[in-house]
N, C-alpha and C positions, 0 to 999 in steps of 0.2 A: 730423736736426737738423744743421745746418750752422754755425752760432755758438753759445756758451755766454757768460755774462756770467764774468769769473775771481772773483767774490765767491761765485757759484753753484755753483764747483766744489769740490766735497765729497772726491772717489773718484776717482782716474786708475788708471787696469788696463791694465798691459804685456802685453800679447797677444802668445803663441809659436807657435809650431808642435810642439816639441817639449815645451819649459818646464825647459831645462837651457840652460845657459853663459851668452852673452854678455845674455840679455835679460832674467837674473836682475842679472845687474851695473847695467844701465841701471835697473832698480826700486829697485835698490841707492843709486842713486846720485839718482835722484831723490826716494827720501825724505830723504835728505840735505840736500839743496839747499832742499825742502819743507816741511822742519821745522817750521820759525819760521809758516810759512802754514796749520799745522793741516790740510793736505790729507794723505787715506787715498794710499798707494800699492801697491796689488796685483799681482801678477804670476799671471799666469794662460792655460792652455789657449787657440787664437785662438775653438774653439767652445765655449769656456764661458765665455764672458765675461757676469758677473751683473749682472742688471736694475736696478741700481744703480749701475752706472757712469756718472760724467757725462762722462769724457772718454775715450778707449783709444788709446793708443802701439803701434802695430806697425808691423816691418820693412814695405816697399812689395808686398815678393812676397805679404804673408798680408794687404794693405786689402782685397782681394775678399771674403775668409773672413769680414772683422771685420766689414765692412759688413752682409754676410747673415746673421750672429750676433746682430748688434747695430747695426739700423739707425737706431733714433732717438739715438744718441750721437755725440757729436761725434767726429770723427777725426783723428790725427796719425799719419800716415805718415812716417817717417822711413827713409834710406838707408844710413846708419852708426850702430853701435851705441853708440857712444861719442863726444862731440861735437859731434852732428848740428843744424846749423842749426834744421830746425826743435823741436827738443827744446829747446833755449835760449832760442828763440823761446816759449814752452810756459812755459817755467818763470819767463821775464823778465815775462810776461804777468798769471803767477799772482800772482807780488809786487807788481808794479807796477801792477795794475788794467788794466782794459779788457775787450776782445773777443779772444774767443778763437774764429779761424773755421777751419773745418776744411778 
């Protein structure tokens, strides 16, 4: 899948490699942000990522892993773990409506 509509999005899942530090903070941080929007925020393993994800946030080194995990959901690959373009992008999208393309 390559777009989501953001009324559609139910579930986003922070996809690790390890599933300790920095991309516990970023789940962290986007249920924060997500609050008010009623979106689920998971963090989770980049190969367990569950059949009910509509969107997944992983660093760019683990898009290979997430895509073959989870290839009908949309993706967001991000560069930095804290402040990342497109994670703001992500999050501006989910409040504010629209398309969400991976």
């Amino acid at each position: 899948m390559s777009s989501i509509e953001s009324k559609d999005v139910h579930k986003i899942v922070v996809a690790c490699d390890a599933g300790m530090g920095s991309s516990v903070m970023l789940a962290s941080q986007l249920r924060k942000q997500l609050k008010s929007a009623q979106v689920q925020v998971e963090h989770t393993p980049v190969n367990s990522i569950p059949a009910d994800a509509d969107v997944v946030v992983c660093h760019v080194g683990l898009a290979d892993r997430a895509r073959a995990t989870a290839p009908d959901v949309v993706l967001i690959p991000f560069q930095v773990f804290i402040g990342d373009p497109a994670v703001a992008k992500l999050v501006a999208t989910i409040k504010s409506g629209g398309t969400i393309n991976a």
